[in-house]
PAZA-973215 format. One line per field, with one value per atom (N, C-alpha, C): y, x negated, z negated; chain. Coordinates in steps of 0.05 Angstrom, whole numbers, always signed. Last residue first. Example, Ala and Ser with C-alpha at 12.3 -4.5 7.8 and 13.67 -1.06 7.14 Angstrom:
BEGIN
py [-45 -21 +1 -114 -90 -66]
px [-257 -273 -258 -264 -246 -264]
pz [-142 -143 -157 -156 -156 -156]
cadena [A A A A A A]
# end
This chain:
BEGIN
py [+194 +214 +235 +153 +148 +169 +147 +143 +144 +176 +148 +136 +220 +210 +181 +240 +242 +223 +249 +219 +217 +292 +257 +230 +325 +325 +288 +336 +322 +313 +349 +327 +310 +385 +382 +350 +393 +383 +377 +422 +412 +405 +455 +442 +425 +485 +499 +483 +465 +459 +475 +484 +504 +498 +433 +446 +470 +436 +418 +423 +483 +488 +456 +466 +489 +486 +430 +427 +446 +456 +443 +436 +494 +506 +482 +446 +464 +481 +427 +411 +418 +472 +466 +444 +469 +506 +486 +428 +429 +458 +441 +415 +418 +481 +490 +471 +456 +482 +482 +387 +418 +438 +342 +350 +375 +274 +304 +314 +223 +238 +265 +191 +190 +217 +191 +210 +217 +162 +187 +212 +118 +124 +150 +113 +117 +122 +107 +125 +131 +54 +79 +100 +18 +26 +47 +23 +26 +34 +2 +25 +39 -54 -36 -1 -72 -65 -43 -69 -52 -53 -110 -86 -70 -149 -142 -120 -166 -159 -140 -175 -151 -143 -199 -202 -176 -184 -192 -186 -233 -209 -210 -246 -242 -224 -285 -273 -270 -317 -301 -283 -324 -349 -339 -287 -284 -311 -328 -300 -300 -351 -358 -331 -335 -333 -333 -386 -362 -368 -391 -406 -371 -377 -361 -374 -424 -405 -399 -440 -446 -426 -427 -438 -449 -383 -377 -390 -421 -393 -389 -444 -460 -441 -400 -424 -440 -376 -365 -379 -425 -413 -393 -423 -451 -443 -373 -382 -406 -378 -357 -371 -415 -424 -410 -391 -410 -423 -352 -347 -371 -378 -363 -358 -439 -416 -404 -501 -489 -455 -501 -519 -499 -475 -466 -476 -530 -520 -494 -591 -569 -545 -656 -636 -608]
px [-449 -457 -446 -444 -437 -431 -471 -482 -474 -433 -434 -455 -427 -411 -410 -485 -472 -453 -472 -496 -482 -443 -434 -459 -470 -443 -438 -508 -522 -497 -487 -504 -504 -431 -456 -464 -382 -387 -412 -338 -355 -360 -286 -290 -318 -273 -296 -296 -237 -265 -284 -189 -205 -234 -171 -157 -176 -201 -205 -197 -176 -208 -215 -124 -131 -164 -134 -125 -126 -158 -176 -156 -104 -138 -151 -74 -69 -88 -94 -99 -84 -89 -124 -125 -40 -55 -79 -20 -19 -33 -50 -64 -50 -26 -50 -63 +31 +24 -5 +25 +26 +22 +63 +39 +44 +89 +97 +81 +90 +85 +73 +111 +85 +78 +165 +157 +126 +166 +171 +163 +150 +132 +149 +203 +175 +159 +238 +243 +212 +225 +229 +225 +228 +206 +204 +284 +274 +248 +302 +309 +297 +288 +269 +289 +307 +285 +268 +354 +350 +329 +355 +359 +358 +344 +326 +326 +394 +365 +339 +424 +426 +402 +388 +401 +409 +393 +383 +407 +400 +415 +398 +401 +382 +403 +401 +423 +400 +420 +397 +413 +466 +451 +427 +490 +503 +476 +488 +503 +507 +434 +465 +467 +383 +389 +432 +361 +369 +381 +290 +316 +338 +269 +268 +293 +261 +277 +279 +207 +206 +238 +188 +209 +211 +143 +172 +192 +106 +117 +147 +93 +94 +116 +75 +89 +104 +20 +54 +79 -6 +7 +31 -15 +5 +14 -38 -12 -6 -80 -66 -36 -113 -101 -84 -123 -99 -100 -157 -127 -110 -200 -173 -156 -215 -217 -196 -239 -213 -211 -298 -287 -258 -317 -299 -300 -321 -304 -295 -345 -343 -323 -336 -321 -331]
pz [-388 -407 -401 -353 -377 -398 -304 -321 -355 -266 -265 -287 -293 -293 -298 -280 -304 -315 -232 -241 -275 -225 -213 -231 -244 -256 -249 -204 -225 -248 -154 -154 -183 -159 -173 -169 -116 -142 -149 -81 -83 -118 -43 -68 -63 +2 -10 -42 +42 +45 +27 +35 +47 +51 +8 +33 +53 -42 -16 +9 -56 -49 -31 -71 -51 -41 -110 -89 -63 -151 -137 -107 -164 -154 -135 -178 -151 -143 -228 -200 -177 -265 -244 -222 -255 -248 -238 -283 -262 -247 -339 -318 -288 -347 -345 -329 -357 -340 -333 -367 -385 -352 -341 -338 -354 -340 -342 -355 -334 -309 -321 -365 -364 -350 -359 -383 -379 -306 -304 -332 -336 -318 -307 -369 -380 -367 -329 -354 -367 -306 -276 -311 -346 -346 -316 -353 -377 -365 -302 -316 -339 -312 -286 -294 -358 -353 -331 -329 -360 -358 -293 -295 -316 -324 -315 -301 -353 -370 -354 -313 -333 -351 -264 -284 -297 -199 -212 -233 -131 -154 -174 -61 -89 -106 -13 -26 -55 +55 +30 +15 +76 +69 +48 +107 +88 +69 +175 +161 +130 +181 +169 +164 +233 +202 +207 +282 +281 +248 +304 +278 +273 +370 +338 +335 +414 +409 +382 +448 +427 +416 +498 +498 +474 +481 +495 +492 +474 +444 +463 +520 +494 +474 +547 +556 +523 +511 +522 +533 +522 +488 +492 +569 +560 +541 +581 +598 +584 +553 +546 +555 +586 +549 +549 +624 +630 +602 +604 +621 +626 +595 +563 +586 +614 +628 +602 +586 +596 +598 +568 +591 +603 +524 +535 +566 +499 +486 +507 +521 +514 +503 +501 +515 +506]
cadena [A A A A A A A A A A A A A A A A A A A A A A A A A A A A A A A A A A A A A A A A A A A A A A A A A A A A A A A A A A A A A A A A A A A A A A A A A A A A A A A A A A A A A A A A A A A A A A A A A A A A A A A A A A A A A A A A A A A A A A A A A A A A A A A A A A A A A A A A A A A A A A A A A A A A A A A A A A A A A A A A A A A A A A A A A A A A A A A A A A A A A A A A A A A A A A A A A A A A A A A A A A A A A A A A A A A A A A A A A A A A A A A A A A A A A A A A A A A A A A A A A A A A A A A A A A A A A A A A A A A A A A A A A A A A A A A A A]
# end
């Protein structure tokens, strides 16, 4: 049997045929249900506390990443050919 023996418009029409009278499982009212523990709330509290301590930047680091941010905005940030090899080389 070859394979495209059957024309995609009349595949299309049986897979649509087929999907239609198939009626979506309808969901129990109330049937999913997640809680977490106390433990694990403390945790996701504990670590929202530390990745917010992480965050917090000196004045001067946020000054140079609002300069550079501007100069991308204005299309006038660039960077030395030789800064990047640098980089990717380790040194």
């Amino acid at each position: 049997m070859r394979i495209d023996s059957i024309p995609p418009k009349d595949l299309l029409r049986q897979y649509t045929h087929i999907r239609e009278t198939k009626p979506a499982p309808a969901a129990a009212p109330g049937a999913d249900r997640a809680e977490l523990t106390e433990g694990a709330k403390m945790f996701s509290n504990a670590l929202k506390e530390a990745m917010d301590m992480m965050d917090v930047r000196s004045p001067e680091e946020l000054a140079h990443i609002n300069q550079v941010a501007g100069q991308i905005r204005n299309d006038t940030y660039s960077v030395p050919g030789v800064k990047v090899a640098r980089k990717i080389l380790g040194k």
